[in-house]
PyMOL Python script that loads the backbone (N, CA, C, O; Angstrom):
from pymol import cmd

cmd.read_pdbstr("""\
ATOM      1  N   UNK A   1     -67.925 -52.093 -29.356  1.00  0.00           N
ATOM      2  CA  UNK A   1     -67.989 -53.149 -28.363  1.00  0.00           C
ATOM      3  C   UNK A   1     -68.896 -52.739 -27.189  1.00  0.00           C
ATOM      4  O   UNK A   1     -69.687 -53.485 -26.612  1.00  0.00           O
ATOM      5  N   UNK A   2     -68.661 -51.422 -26.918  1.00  0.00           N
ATOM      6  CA  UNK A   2     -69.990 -50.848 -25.979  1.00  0.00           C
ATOM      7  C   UNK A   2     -71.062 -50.904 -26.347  1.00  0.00           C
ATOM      8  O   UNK A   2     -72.035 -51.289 -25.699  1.00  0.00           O
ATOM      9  N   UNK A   3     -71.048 -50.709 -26.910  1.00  0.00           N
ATOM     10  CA  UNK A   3     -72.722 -50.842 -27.684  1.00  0.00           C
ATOM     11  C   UNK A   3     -73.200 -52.190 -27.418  1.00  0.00           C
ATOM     12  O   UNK A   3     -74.342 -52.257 -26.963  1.00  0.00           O
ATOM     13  N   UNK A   4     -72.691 -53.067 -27.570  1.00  0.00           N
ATOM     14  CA  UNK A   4     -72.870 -54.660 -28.119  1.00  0.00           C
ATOM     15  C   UNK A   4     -73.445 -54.876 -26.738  1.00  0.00           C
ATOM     16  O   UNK A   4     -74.431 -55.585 -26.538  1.00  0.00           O
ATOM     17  N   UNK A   5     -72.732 -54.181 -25.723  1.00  0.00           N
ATOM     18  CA  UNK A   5     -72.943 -54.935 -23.921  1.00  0.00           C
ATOM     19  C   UNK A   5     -74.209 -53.992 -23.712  1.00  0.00           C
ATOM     20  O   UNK A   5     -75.100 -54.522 -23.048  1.00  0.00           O
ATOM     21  N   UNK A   6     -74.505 -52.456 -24.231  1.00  0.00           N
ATOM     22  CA  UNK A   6     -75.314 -51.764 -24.195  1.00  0.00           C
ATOM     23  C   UNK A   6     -76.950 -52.390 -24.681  1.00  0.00           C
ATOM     24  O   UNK A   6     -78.060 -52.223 -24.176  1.00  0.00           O
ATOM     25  N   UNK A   7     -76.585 -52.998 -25.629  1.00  0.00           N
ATOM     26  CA  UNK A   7     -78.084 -53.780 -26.111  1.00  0.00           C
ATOM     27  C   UNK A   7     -78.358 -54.919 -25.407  1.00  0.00           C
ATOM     28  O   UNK A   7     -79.456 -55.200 -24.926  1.00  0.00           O
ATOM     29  N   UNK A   8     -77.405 -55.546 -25.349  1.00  0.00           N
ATOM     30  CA  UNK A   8     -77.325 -57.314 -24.449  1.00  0.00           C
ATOM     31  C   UNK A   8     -77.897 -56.893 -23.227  1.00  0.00           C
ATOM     32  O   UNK A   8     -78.912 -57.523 -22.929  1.00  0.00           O
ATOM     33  N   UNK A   9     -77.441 -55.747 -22.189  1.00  0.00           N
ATOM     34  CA  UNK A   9     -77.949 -56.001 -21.111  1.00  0.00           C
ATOM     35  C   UNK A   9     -79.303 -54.928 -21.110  1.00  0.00           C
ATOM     36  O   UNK A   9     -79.913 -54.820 -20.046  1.00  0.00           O
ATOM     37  N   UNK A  10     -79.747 -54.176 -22.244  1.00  0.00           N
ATOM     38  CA  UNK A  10     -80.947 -53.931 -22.133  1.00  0.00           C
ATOM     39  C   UNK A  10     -82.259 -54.866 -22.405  1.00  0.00           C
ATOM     40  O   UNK A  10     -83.427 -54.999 -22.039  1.00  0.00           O
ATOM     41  N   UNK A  11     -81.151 -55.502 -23.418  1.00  0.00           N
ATOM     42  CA  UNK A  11     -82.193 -56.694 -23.529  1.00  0.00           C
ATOM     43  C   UNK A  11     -82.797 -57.419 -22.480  1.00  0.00           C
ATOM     44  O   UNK A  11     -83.941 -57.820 -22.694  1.00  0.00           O
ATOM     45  N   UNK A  12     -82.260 -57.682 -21.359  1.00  0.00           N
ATOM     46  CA  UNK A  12     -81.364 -58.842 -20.186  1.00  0.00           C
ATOM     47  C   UNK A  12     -82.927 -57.658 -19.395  1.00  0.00           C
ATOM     48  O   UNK A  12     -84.096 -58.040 -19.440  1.00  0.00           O
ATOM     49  N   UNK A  13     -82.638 -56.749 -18.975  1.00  0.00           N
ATOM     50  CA  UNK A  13     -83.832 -56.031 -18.346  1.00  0.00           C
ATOM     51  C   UNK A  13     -84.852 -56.093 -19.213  1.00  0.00           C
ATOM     52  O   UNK A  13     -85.860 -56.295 -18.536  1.00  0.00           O
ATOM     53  N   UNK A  14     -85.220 -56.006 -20.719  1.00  0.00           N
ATOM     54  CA  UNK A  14     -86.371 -56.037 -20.499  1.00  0.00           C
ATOM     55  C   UNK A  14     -86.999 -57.585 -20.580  1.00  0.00           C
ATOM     56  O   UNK A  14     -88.172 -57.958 -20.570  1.00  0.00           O
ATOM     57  N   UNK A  15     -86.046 -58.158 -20.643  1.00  0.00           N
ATOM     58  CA  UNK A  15     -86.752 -59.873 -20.386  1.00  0.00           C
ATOM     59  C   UNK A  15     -87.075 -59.970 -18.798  1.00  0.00           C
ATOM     60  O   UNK A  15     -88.130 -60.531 -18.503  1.00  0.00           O
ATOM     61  N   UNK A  16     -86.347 -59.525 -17.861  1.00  0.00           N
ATOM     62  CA  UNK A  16     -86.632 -59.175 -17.000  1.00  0.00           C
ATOM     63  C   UNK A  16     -88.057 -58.474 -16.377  1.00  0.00           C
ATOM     64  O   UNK A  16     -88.902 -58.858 -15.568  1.00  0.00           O
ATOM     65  N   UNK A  17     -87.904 -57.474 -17.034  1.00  0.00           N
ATOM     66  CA  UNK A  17     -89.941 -56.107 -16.595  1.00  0.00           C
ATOM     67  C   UNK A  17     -90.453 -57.413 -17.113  1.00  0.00           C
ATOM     68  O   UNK A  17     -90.802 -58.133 -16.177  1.00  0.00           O
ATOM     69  N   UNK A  18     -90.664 -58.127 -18.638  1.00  0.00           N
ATOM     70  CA  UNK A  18     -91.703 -58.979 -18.883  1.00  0.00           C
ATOM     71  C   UNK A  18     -92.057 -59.941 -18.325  1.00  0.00           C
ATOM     72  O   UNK A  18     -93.186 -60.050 -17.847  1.00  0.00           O
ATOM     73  N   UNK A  19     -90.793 -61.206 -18.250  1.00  0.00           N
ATOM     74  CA  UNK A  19     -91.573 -62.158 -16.798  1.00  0.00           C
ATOM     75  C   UNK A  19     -92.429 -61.249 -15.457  1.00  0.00           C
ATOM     76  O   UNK A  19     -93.527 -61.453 -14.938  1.00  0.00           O
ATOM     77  N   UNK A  20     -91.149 -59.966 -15.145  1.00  0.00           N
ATOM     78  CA  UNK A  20     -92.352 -59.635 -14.079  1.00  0.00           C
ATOM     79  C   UNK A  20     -93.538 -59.078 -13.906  1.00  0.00           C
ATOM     80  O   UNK A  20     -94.221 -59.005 -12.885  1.00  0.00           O
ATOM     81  N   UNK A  21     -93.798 -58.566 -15.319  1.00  0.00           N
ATOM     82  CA  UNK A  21     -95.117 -58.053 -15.849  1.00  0.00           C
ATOM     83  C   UNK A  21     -96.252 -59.159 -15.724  1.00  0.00           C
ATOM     84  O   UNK A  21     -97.311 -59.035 -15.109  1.00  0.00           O
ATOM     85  N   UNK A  22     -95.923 -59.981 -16.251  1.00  0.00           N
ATOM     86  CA  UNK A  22     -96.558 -61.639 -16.902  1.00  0.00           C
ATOM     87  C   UNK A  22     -96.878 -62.063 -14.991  1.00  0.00           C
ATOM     88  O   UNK A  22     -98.065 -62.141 -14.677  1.00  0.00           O
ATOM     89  N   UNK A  23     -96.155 -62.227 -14.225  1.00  0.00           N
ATOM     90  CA  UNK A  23     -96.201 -62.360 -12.820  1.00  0.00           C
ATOM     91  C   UNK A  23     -97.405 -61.909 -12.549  1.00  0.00           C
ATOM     92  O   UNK A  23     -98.296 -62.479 -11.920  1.00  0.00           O
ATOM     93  N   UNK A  24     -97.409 -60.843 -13.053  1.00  0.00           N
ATOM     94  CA  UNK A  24     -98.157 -59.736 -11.709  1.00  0.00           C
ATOM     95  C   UNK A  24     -99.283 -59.483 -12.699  1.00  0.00           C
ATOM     96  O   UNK A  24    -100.286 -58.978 -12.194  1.00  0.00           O
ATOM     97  N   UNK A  25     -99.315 -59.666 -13.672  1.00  0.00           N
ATOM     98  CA  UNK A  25    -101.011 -59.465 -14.505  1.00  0.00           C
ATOM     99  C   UNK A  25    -101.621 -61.405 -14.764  1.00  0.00           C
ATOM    100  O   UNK A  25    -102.420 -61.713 -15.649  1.00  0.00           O
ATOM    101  N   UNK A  26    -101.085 -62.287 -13.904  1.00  0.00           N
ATOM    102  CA  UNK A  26    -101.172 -63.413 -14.262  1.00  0.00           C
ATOM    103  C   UNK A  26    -102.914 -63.460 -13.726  1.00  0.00           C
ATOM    104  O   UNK A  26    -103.291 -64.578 -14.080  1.00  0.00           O
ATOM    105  N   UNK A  27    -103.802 -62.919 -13.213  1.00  0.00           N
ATOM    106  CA  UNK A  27    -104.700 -63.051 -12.921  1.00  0.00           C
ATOM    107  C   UNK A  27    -105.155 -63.796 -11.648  1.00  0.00           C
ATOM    108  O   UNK A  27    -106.239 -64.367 -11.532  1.00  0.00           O
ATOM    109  N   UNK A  28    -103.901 -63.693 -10.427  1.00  0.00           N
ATOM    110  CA  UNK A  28    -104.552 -63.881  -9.644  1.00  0.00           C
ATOM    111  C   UNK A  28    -104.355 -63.012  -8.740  1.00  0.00           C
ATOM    112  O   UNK A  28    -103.411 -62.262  -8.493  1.00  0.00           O
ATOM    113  N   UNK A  29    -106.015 -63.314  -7.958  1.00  0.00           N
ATOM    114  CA  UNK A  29    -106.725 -62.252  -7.413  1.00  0.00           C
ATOM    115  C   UNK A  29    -106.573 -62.486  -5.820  1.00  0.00           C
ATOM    116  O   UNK A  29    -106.494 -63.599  -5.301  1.00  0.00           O
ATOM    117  N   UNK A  30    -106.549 -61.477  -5.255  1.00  0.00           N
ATOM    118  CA  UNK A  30    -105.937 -61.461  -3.858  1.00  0.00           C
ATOM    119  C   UNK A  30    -107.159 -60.857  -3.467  1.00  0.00           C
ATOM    120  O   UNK A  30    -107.888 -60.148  -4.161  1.00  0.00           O
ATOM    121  N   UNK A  31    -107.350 -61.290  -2.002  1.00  0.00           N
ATOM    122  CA  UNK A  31    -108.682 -61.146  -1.234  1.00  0.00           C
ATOM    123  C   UNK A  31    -108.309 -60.031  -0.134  1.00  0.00           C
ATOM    124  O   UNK A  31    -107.313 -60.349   0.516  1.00  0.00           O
ATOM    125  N   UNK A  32    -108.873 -58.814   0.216  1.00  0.00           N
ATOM    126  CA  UNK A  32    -108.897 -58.408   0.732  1.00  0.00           C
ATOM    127  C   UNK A  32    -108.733 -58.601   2.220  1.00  0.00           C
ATOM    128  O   UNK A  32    -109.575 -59.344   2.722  1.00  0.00           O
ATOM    129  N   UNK A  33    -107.488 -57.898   3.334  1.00  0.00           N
ATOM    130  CA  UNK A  33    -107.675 -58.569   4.587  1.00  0.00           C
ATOM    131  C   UNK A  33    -108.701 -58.343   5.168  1.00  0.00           C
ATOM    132  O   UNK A  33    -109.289 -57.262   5.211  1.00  0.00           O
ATOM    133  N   UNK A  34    -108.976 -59.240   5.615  1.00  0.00           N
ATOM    134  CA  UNK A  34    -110.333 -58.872   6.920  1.00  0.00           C
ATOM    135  C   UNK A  34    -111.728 -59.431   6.038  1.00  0.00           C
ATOM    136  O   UNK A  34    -112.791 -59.653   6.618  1.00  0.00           O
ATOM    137  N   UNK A  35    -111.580 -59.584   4.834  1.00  0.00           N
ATOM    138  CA  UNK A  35    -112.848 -59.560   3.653  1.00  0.00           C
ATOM    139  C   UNK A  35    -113.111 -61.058   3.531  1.00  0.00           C
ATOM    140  O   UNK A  35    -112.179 -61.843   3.358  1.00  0.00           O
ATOM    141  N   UNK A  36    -114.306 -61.427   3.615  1.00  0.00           N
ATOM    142  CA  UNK A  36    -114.107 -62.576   3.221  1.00  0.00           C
ATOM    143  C   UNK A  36    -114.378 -63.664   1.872  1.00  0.00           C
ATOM    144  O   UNK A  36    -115.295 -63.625   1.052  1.00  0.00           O
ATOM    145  N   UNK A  37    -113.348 -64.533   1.963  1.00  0.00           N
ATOM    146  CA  UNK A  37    -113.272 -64.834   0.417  1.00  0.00           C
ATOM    147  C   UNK A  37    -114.258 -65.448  -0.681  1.00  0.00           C
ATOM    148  O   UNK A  37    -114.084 -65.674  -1.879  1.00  0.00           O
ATOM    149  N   UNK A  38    -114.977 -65.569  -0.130  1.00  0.00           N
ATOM    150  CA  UNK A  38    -116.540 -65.651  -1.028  1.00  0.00           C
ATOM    151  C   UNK A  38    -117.578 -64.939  -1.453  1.00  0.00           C
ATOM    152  O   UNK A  38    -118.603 -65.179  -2.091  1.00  0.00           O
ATOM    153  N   UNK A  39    -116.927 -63.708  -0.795  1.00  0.00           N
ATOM    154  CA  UNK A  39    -118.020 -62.766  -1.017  1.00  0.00           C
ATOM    155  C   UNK A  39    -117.261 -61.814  -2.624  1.00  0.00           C
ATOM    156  O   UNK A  39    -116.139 -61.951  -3.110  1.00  0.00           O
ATOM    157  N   UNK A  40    -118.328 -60.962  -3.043  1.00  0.00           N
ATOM    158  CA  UNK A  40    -118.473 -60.510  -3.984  1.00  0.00           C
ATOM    159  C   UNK A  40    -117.703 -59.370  -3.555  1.00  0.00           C
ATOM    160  O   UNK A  40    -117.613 -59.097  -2.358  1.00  0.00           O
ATOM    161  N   UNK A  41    -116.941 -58.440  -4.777  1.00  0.00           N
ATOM    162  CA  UNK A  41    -116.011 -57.233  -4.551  1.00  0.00           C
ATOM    163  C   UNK A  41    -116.849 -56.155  -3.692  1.00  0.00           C
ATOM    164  O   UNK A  41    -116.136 -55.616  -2.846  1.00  0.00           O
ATOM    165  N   UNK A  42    -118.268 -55.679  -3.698  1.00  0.00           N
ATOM    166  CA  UNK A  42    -119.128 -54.759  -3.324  1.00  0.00           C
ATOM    167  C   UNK A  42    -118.914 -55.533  -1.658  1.00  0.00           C
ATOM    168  O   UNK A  42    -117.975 -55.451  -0.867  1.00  0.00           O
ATOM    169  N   UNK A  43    -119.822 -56.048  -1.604  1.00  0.00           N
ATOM    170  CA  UNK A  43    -119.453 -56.812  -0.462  1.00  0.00           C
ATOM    171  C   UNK A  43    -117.798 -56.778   0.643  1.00  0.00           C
ATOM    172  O   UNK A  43    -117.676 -56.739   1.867  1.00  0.00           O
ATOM    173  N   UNK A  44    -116.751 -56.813  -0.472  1.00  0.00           N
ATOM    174  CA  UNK A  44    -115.744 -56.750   0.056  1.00  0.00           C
ATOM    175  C   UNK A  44    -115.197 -55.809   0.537  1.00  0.00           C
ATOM    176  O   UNK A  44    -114.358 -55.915   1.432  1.00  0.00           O
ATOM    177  N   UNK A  45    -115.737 -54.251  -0.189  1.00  0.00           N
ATOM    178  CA  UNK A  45    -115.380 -53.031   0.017  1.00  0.00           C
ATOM    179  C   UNK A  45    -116.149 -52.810   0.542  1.00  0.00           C
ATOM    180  O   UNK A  45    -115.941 -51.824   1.249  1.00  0.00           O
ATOM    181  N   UNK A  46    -117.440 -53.369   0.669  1.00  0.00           N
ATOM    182  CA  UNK A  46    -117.527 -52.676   2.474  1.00  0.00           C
ATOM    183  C   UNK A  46    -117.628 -53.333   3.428  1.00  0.00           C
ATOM    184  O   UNK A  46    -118.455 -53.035   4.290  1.00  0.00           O
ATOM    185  N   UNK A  47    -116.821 -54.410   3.550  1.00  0.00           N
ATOM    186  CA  UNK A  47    -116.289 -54.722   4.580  1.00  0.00           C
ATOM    187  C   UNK A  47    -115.351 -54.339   5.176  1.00  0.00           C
ATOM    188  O   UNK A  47    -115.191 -54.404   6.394  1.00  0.00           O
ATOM    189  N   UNK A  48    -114.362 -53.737   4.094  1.00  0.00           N
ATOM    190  CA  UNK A  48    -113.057 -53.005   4.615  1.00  0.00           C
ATOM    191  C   UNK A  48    -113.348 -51.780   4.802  1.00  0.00           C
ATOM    192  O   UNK A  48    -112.424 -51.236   5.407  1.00  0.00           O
ATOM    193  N   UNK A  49    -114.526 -50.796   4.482  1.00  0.00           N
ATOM    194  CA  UNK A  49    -114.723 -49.455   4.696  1.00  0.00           C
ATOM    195  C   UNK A  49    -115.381 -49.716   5.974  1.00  0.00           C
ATOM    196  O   UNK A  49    -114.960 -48.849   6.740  1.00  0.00           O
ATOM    197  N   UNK A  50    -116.343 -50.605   6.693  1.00  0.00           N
ATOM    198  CA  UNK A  50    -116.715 -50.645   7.644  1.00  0.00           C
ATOM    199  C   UNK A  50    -115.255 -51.277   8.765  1.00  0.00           C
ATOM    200  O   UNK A  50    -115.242 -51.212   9.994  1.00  0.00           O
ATOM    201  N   UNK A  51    -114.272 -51.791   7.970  1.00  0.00           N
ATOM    202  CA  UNK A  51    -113.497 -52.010   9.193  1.00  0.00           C
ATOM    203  C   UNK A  51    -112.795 -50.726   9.829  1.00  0.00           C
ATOM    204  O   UNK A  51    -112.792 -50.399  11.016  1.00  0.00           O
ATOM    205  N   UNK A  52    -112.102 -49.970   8.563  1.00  0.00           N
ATOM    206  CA  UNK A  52    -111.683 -48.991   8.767  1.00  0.00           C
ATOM    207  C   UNK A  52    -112.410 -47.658   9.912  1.00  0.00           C
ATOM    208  O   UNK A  52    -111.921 -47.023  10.847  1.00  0.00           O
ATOM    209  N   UNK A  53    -113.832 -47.668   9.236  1.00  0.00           N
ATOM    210  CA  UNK A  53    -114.535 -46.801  10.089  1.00  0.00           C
ATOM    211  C   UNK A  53    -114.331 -46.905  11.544  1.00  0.00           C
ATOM    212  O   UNK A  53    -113.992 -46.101  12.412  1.00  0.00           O
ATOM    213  N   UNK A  54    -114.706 -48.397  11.531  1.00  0.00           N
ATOM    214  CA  UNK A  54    -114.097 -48.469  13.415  1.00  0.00           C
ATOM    215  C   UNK A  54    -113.001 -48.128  13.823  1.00  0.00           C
ATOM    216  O   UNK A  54    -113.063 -47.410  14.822  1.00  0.00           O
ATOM    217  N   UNK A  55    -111.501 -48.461  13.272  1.00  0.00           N
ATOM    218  CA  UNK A  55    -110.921 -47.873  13.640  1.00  0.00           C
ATOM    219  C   UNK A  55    -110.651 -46.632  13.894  1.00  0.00           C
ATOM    220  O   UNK A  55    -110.128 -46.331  14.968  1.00  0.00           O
ATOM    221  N   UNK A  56    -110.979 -45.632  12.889  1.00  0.00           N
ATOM    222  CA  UNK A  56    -111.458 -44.324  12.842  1.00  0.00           C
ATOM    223  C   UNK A  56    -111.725 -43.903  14.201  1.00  0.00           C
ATOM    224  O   UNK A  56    -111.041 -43.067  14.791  1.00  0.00           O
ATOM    225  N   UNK A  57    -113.039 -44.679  14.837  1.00  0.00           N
ATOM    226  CA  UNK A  57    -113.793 -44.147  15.281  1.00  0.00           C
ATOM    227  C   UNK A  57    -113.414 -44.365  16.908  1.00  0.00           C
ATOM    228  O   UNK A  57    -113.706 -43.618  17.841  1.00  0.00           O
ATOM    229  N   UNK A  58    -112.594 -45.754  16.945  1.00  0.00           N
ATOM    230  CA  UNK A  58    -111.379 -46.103  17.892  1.00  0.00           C
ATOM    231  C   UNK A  58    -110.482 -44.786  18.475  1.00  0.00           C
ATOM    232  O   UNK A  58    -110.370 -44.099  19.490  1.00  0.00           O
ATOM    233  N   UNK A  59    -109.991 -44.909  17.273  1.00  0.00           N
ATOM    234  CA  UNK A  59    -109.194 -43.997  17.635  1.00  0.00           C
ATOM    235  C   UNK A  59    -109.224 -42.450  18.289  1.00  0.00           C
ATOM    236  O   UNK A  59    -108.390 -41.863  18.979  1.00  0.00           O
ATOM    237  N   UNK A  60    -110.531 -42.043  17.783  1.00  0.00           N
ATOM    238  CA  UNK A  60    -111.254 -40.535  18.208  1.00  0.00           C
ATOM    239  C   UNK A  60    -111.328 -40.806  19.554  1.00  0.00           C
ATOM    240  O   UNK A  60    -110.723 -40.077  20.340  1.00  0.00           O
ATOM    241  N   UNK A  61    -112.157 -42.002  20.050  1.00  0.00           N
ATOM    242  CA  UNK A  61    -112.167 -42.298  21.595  1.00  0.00           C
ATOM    243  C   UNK A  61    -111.555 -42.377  22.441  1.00  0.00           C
ATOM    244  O   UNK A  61    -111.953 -42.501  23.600  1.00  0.00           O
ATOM    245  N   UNK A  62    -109.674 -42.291  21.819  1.00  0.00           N
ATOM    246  CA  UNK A  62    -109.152 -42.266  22.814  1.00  0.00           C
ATOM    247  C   UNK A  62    -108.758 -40.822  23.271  1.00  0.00           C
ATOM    248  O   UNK A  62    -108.855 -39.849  22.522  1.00  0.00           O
ATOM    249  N   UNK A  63    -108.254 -40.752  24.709  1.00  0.00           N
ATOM    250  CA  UNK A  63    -107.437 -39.486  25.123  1.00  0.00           C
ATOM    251  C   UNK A  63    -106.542 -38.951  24.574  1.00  0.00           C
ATOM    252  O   UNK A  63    -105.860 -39.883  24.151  1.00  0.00           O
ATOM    253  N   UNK A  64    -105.912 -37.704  24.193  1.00  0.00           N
ATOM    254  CA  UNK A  64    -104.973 -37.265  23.935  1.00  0.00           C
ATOM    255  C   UNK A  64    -104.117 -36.508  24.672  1.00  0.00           C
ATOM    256  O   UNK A  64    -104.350 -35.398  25.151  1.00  0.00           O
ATOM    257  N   UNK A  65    -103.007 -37.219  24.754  1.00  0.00           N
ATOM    258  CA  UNK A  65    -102.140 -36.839  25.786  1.00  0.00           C
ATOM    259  C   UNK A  65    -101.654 -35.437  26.059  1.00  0.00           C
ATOM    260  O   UNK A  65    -101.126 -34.798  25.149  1.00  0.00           O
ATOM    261  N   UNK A  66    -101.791 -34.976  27.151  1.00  0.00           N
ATOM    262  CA  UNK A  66    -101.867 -33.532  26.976  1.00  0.00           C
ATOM    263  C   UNK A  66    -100.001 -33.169  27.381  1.00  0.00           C
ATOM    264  O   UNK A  66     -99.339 -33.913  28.105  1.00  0.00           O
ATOM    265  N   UNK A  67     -99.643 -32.344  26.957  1.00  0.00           N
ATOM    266  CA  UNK A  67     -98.332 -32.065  26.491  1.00  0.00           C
ATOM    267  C   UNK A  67     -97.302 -30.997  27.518  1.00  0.00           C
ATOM    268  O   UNK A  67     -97.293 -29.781  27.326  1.00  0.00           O
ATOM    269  N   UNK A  68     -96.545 -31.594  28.502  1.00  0.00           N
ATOM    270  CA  UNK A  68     -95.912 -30.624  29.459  1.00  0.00           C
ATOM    271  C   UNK A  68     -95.518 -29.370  29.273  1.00  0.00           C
ATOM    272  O   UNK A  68     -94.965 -28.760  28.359  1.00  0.00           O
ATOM    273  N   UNK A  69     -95.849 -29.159  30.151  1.00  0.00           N
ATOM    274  CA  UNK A  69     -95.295 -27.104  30.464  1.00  0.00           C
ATOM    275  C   UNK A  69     -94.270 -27.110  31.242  1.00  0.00           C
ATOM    276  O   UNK A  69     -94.072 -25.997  31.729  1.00  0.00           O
ATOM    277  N   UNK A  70     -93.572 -27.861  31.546  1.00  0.00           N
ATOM    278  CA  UNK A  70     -92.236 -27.868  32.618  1.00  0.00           C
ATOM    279  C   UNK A  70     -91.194 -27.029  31.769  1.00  0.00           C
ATOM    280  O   UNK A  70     -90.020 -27.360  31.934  1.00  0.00           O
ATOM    281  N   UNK A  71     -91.499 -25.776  30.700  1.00  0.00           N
ATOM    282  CA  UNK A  71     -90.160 -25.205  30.422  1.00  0.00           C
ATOM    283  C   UNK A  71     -89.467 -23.787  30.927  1.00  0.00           C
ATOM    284  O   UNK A  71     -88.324 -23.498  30.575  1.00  0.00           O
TER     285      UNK A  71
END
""", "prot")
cmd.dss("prot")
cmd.show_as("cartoon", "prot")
cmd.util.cbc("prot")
cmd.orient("prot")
């Protein structure tokens, strides 16, 4: 009788992974943030490597807080 619930609910998961497999390979394509959606993937990646860079480069510019000696 274990067994019986042992297969049923493996079954039960893998009907489960497959709709969500089927979901998520359904072919649609998500646009990069910041990228814009007409442009071509090359295009898109470097739009996001040039966004990133700025931030990067943001971030270097700022101060770093220098750290108390009061001990």
């Amino acid at each position: 009788m274990r067994t019986i619930f042992s297969i049923i609910s493996l079954l039960i998961v893998l009907a489960i992974v497959g709709v969500l497999a089927k979901k998520q390979l359904s072919g649609s394509t998500a646009v990069a943030p910041g990228a814009a959606p007409g442009a071509t993937p090359q295009q898109q990646s470097e739009q996001v490597q040039q966004q990133i860079k700025q931030t990067v480069e943001g971030a270097m510019q700022q101060a770093r807080p220098m750290p108390d000696d009061t001990k």
